[in-house]
Every structure is written in C-alpha cells, then in structure tokens.
C-alpha positions as CSV (number, residue, x, y, z in Angstrom):
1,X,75.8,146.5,226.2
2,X,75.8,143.3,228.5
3,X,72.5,142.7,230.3
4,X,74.2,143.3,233.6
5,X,75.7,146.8,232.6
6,X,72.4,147.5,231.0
7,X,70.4,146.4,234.2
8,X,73.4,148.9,236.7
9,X,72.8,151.3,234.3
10,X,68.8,151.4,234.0
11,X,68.8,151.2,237.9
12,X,71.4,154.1,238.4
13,X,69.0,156.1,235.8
14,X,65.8,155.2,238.1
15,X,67.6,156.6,241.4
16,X,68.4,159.8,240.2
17,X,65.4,160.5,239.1
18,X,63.7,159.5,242.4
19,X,66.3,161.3,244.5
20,X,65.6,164.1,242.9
21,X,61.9,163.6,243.3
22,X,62.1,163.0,246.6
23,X,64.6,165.9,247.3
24,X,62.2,168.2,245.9
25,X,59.6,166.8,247.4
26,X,60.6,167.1,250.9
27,X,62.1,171.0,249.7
28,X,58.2,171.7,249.4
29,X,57.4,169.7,252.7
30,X,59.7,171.8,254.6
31,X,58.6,175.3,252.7
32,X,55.3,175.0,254.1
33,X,56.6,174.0,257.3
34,X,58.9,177.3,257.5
35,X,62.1,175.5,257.7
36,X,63.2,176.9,254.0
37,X,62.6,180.5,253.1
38,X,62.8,182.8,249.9
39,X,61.8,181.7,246.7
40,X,61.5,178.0,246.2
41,X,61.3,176.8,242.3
42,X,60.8,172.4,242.4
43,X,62.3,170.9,239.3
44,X,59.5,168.0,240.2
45,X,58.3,166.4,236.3
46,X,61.6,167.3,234.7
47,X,63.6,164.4,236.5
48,X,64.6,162.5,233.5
49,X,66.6,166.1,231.9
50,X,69.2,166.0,234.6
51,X,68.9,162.1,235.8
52,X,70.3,161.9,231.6
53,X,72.2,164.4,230.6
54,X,74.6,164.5,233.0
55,X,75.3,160.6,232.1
56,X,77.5,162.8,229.0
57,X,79.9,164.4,231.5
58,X,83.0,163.8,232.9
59,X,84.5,165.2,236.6
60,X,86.5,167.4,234.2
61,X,83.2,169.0,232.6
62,X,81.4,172.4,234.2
63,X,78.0,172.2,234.3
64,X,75.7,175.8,234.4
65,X,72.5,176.0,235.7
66,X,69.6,177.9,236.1
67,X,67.0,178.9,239.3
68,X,65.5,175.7,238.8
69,X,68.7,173.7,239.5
70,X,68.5,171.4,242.8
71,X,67.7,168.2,240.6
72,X,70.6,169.4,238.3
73,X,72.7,169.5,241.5
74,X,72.3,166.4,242.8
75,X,73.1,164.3,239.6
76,X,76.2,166.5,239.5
77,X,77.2,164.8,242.8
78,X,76.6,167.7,245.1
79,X,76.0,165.5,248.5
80,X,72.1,165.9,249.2
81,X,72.9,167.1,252.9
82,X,74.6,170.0,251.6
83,X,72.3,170.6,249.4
84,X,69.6,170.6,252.1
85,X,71.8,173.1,254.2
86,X,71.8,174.9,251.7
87,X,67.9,175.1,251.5
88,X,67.7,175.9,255.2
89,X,70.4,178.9,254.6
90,X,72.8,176.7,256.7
91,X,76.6,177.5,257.0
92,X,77.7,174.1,256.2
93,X,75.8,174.3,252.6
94,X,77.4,174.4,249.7
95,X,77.3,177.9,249.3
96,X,77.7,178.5,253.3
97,X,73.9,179.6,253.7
98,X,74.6,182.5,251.3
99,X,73.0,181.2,248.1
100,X,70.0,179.6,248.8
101,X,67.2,177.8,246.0
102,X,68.6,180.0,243.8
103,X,72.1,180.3,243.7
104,X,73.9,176.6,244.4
105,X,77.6,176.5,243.3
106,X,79.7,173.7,244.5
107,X,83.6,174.0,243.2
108,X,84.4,171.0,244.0
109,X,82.3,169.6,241.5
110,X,82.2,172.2,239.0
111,X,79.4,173.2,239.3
112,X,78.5,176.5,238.2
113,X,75.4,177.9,239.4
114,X,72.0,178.3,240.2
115,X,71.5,181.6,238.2
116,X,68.3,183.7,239.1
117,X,68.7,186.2,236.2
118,X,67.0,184.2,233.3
119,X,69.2,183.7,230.7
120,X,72.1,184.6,233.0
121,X,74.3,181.4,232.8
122,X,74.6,181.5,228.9
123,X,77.5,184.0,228.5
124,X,79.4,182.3,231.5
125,X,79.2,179.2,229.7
126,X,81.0,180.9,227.0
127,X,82.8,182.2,229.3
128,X,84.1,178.6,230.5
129,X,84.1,177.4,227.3
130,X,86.5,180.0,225.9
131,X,89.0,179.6,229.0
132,X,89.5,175.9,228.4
133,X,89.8,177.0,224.3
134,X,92.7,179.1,225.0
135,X,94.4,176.4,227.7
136,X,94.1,173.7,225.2
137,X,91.8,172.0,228.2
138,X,89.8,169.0,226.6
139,X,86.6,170.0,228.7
140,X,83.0,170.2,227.6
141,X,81.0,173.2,229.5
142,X,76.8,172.3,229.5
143,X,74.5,175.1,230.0
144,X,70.9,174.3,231.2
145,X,68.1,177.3,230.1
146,X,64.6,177.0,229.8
147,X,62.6,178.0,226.9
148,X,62.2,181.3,228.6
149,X,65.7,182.3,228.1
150,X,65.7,182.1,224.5
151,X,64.1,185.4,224.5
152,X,66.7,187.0,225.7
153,X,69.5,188.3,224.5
154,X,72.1,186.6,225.9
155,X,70.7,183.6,224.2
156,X,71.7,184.9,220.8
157,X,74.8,186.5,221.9
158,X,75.9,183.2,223.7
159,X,74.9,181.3,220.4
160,X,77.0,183.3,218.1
161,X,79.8,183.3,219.5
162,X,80.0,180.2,220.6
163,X,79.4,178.9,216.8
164,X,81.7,181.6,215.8
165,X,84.5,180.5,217.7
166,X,83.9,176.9,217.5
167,X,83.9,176.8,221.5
168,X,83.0,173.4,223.3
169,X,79.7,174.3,224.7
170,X,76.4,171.9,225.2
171,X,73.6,174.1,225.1
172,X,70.6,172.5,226.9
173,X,67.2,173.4,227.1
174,X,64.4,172.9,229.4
175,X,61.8,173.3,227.2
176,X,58.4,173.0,229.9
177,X,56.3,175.1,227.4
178,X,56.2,178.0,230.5
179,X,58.4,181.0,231.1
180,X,56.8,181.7,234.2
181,X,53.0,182.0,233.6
182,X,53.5,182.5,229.8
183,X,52.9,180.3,227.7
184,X,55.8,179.6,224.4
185,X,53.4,181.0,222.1
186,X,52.0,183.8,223.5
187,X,56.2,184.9,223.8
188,X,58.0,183.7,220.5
189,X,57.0,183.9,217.2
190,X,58.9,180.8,216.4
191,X,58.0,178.0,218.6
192,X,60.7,175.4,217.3
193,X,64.0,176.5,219.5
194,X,66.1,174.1,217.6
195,X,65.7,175.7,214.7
196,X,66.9,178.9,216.2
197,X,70.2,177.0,217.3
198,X,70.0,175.9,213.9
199,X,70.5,179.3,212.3
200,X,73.4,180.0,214.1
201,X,74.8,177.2,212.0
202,X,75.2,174.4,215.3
203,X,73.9,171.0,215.1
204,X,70.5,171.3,216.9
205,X,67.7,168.4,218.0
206,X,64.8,168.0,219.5
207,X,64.7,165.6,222.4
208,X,61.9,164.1,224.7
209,X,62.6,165.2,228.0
210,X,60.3,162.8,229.6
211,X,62.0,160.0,228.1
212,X,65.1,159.8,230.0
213,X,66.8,157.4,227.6
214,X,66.3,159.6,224.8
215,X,67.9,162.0,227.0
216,X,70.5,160.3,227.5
217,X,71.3,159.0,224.1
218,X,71.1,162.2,222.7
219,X,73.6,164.0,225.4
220,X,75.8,161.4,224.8
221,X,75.8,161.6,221.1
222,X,75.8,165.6,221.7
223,X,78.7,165.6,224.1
224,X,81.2,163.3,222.3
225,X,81.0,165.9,219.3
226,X,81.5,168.7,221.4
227,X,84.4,167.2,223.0
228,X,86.0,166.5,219.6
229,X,86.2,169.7,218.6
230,X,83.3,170.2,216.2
231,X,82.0,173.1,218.0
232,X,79.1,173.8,220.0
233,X,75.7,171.6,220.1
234,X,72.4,172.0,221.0
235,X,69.8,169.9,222.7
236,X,66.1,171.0,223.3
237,X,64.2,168.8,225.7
238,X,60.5,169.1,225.6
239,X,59.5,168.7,229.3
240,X,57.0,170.0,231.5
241,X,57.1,170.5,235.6
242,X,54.2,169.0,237.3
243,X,54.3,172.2,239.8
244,X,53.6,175.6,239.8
245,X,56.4,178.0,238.8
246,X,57.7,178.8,242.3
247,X,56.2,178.0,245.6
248,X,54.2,181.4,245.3
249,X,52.9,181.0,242.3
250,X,48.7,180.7,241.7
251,X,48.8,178.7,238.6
252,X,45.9,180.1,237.0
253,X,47.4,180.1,233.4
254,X,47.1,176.7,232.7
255,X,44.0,174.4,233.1
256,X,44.4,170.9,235.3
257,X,43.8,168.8,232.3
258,X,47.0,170.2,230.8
259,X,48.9,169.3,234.0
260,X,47.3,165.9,234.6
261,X,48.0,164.7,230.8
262,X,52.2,165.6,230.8
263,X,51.2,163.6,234.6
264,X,50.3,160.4,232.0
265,X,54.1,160.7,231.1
266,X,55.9,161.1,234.4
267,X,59.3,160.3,233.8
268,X,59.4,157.9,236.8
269,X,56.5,155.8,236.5
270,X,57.1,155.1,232.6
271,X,60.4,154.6,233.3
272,X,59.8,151.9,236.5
273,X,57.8,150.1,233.9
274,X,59.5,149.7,231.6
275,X,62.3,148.2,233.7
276,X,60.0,146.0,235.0
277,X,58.5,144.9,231.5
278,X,61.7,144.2,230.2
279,X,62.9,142.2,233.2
280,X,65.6,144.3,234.2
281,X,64.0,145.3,237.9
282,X,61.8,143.4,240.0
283,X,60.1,144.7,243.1
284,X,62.0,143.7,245.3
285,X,65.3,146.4,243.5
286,X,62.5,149.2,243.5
287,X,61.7,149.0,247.0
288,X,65.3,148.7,247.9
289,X,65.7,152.2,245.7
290,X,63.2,154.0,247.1
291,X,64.0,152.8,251.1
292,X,67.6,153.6,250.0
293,X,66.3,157.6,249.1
294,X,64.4,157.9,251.8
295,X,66.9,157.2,254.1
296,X,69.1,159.9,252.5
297,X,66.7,162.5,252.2
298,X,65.6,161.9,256.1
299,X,69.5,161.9,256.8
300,X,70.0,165.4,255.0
301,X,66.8,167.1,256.1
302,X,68.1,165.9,260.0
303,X,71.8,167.3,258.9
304,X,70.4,170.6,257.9
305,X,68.2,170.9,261.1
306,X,71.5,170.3,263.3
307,X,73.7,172.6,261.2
308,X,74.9,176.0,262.1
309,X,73.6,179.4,261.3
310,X,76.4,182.3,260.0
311,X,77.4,183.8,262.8
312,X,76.3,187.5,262.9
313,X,79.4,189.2,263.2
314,X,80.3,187.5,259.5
315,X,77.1,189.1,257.9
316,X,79.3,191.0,255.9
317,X,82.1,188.8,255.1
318,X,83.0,188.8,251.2
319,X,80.1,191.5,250.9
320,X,82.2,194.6,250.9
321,X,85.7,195.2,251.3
322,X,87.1,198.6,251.7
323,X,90.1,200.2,250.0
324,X,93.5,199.9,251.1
C-alpha cells in the first residue's frame, strides 16, 4: 500500500468513526431536549465495528443490523440527514418517520434493518443469503448481533443452516460483554462465541473491536472467503459501548471503573494517535475532519427540524389493507 492510499485510507477510517460519534452524540443531545422520542440505543464506544467492517463490502452486499444500528447506518451510506429525519419520526426519513431508532431500512443501499427483536436479523440474513444462492448472485449478506443474540435460538438455527448450505453469509458480532444489564457470564455457560461458530464447523475469530484496523483486516480477510464460495464466516468483535443500554436505562450493573478502563481504549483517540505518531495526520487534517462532521451533523439536525410530519389522514397507510 502507497503512503498516499495508506494516509486516504487511515483518514477515511478516522471520519467514520467520528461521524458516527458525533451523530450519536447529537441523537442523545436532542433525546433530552424532546426532539427524538421512543427508545434511543447510542452505538457511542463501538465506532471502530462499523467504521471497519463495512470497508469488506461492496454496493452489491446487504448488510443486517440490529437496534443498535445508526452507526452501522451511516458507514453503509445512508445520508446522515435522513438518518436524522428518521430520529425525529420525519416523513422524509429513510423509513418515512415509520421506523424510528429502531427500525432503519434504506433499499437503496441495501440495507436491511434496524431489528428490535434480539436475534431477529439472523434468519433474514439466511434468508438473503439463500436468495442470491439460488440466483447464482455473487453477493455477500453481513449480519451484525450482539453477544446477546447468541442465546437465542435463531442464533443456532441461522448458524446451521447457513454452514449446511454453504450460504455466503458474514456473521458479525458485537460482543460489548452486556445483553442489556446482564453481564456474558452470568447468561452463557460458554463465554468464547467463536468457538460456538466453530462447532458449526465455519471458520470463526476473535477480533478487537476497538482496534479498527484489526477490524478491518479481519472483515476483509472474512469477506473475500465468503465471496468465493467457501461458505459462511464468522467474526466476534470484543467491544464495549461507553453508554448505558438505551437512553432509559440506570446503569447500575456495572461499576464506573469498568466503564472508564474500555474509556482508556476509545477507538477514536487511539486511533487519532496513532495517525499522528506515524505521520500520516497532522492537526491541521483532524481539525479539518472534525469541522467537516460538524457541519454535517448541524446540517441534518436543521433538515430534520424543517421536515414534514405524516400527514394524519396516512396514519394507516401500508398498516392494514382490507380484502377485495
């Protein structure tokens, strides 16, 4: 890699993970202030997971998420003002208002959901998956899940038959240690989720998710041999998010020196300095980034404000159809 790709690369890497940062930063900013309603999970500590992975993909690719999937969103390419109308319940979001945190889908990117039933994107992975098996389509589907999912049972369903059917699915997992306020080992009796992927006889590694070259690596590695046709593949990034579960949440399951020590290792910061130690960003490039996201946030969070609401009378619209 030529130190100029290597320094548009490293840069690119660095502003997706502080647009997503700053997105979700400004989600919380306007939660308080009333502006977005419902529930409200930030993806803020986890940057360097999407910011990576999606690095692997192609326009072609689908990408599944889960509840936690704004930051997954955005490096998809889902503009950030429709994203924000989308927040706000807006008509012009991506979802027209109708999906809200928890339920983004964007088409045009292929880009699958925002699903708020844990677990609930796995089986339409394989449902993708399979589709592009039978229509000869060289695609790769990836499926983000935290480490809550692999409790249930769509996790081992998915698993198995993707393996049995050699389908082209990238199995990706958030692993932030909390399914909601539980912790990993209070839930599973085996603690090591690549070595469940493992036994369904899928190449399976563990990743650091706050490393967001190791992400990358990894996906790409992870992605190519999907997309030859080995099969399925797993990836488990160990991650943490530097806020409580959702926006109601307490937090009282976890003690602050937990939190602040994963803080030691925030994706960003480690990652701005390395740039800088290596010589590939200088000061003057970061502030450039960061006034650069600012800007765009600002823009979206004004585009939302201006947007429409869903005009009453269309309440109902694609809700219920009656019988001919």
């Amino acid at each position: 890699m030529s130190e100029a790709v290597r320094r548009e690369h490293g840069l690119r890497l660095l502003h997706d993970m502080l647009r997503i940062r700053r997105f979700e930063e400004k989600c919380a900013e306007m939660y308080s202030a009333g502006k977005i309603r419902g529930f409200l999970h930030l993806y803020i500590g986890e940057e360097a997971v999407a910011a990576g992975a999606m690095q692997a993909l192609t326009e072609d690719d689908a990408v599944v998420a889960t509840y936690r999937e704004h930051g997954h969103a955005l490096a998809r390419g889902i503009p950030a003002d429709r994203l924000m109308a989308e927040m706000y319940g807006k008509v012009q979001g991506c979802s027209r208002g109708r999906g809200g945190s928890m339920h983004v889908f964007d088409a045009a990117t292929r880009f699958y959901g925002g699903n708020a039933i844990v677990g609930g994107g796995l089986p339409i992975a394989v449902g993708l998956a399979l589709a592009d098996t039978m229509q000869k389509r060289p695609r790769v589907t990836a499926c983000f899940f935290g480490d809550g999912a692999v409790a249930e049972g769509e996790f081992h369903e998915s698993l198995n038959l993707a393996a049995l059917w050699k389908l082209p699915v990238l199995f990706l997992c958030e692993n932030n240690l909390y399914a909601m306020g539980t912790r990993i080992e209070r839930a599973q009796s085996q603690v090591d989720i690549a070595a469940k992927a493992r036994s369904y006889l899928m190449p399976a590694e563990s990743v650091d998710g706050m490393d967001v070259l190791a992400v990358d690596a990894a996906t790409k590695r992870a992605a190519d041999a999907v997309r030859r046709g080995d099969g399925p593949a797993f990836l488990e990034f160990r991650t943490y998010r530097f806020r409580a579960h959702s926006m109601f949440d307490a937090e009282l399951y976890r003690d602050k020196s937990e939190v602040e020590a994963w803080k030691a290792r925030d994706p960003i910061a480690t990652f701005t300095a390395r740039l800088k130690q290596d010589g590939i960003a200088t000061d003057q490039m970061l502030a450039a980034i960061e006034t650069s996201v600012s800007d765009e946030i600002e823009l979206a969070v004004r585009v939302a404000e201006d947007d429409d609401w869903e005009p009453v009378e269309d309440l109902l619209k694609d809700v219920y159809t009656p019988w001919p």
